[in-house]
N, C-alpha and C positions, 0 to 999 in steps of 0.2 A: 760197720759190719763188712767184713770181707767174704766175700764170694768165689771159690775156687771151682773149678770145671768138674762138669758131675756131681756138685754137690746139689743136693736138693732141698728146696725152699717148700715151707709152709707160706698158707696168704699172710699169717700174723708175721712173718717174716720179711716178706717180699713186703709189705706196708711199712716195718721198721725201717726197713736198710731207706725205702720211697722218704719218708720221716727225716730220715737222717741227712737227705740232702733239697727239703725242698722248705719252703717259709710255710709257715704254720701259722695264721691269723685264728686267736681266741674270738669266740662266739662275741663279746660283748664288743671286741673293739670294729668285730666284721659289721656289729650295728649301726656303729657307728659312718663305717663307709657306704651308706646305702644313700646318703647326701654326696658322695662325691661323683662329679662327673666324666672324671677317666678311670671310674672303676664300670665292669662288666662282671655281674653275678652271673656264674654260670651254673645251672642246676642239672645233674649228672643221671637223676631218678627216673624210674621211669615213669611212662604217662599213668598207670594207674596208682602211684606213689603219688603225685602231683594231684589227683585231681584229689584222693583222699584225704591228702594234707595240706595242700596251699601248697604256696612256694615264695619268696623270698620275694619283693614287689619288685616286678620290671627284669627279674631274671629272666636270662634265654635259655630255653631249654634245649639241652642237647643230651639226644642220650648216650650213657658211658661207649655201648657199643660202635656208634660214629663217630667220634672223638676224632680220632688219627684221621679220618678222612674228610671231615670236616675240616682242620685244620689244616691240613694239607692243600697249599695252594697248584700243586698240581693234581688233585686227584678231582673226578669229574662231581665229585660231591662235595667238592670245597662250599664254604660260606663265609662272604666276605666280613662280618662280623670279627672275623679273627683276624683281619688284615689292619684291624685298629690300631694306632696307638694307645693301648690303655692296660691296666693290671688285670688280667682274670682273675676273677678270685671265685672255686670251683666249690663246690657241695655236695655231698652226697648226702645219706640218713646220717649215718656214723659215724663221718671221713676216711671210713678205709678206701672205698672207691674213689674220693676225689685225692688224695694223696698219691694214690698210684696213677691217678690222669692228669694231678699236676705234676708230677716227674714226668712222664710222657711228654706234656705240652712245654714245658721246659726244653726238654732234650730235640724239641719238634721247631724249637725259634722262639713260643711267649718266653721271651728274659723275664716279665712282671709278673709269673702265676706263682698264686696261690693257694693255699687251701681253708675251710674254715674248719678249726678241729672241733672234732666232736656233730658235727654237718648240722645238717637241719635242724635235729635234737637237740644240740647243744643250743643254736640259733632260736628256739621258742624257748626255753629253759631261759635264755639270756633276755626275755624281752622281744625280741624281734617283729618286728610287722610279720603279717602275712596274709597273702593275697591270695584268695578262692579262685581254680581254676575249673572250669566250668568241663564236663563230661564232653569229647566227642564224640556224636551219633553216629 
C-alpha cells in the first residue's frame, strides 16, 4: 500500500499497510510458542480486558498506550524487559492493536516482534491456556 502526503488513512487501513510489513504468527502456532524460552508474550489490553478475560500465561502486560515509552531505552519509563534478547510476540483482542504496536516495536529496534493474528480471540478459539488475572483494589 502506498501512502502519499495528505492522503488519509482509515484504522482498517493503517492496520493493513501495519500487515503488510510486519510477521503475523496464526493463533495455533502462537500456542505452540508459549513453551519456548526466548519468546515474550506481550499483552497490549487493557487492565479491565485482562482481568475480564485471562491472558495468555506469563504474559507482560503492557498497555498499548506505553508502548513506545516503555521500549524506549532512553525514555524515563523504559522497562528493561525489552532490552532482552528474545521475540515479542504482541496481542491484543483482535490484532488490529498489536499489528500496529508490532510495526512500532519493529521500527523502535525489536528485529524479532511479532503479532498474533486474530489476538486473544483467535488464541482461545485455537486452544490456548489461559490464566486468570485477579482484580486490582
Amino acid at each position: 500500500m502506498t501512502i502519499r502526503e495528505g492522503d488519509r488513512m482509515t484504522s482498517r487501513e493503517l492496520v493493513a499497510a501495519a500487515e503488510d510489513e510486519i510477521e503475523t504468527v496464526p493463533a495455533a502456532e502462537a500456542v505452540a510458542l508459549t513453551s519456548a524460552e526466548d519468546v515474550v508474550f506481550v499483552d497490549l489490553r487493557d487492565r479491565r480486558e485482562l482481568e475480564r478475560e485471562g491472558r495468555v500465561p506469563g504474559a507482560f502486560h503492557c498497555p498499548r498506550g506505553m508502548l513506545e515509552f516503555w521500549i524506549d531505552p532512553d525514555s524515563p519509563y523504559h522497562r528493561d524487559i525489552f532490552d532482552r534478547d528474545a521475540r515479542f510476540v504482541f496481542y491484543c483482542a483482535s490484532g488490529w492493536r498489536s499489528a500496529l504496536a508490532t510495526q512500532v516495536a519493529g521500527r523502535m529496534g525489536l528485529a524479532r516482534a511479532a503479532h498474533v493474528g486474530g489476538g486473544f480471540t483467535a488464541w482461545r478459539e485455537a486452544g490456548g491456556p489461559v490464566e486468570p488475572v485477579a482484580p486490582t483494589g
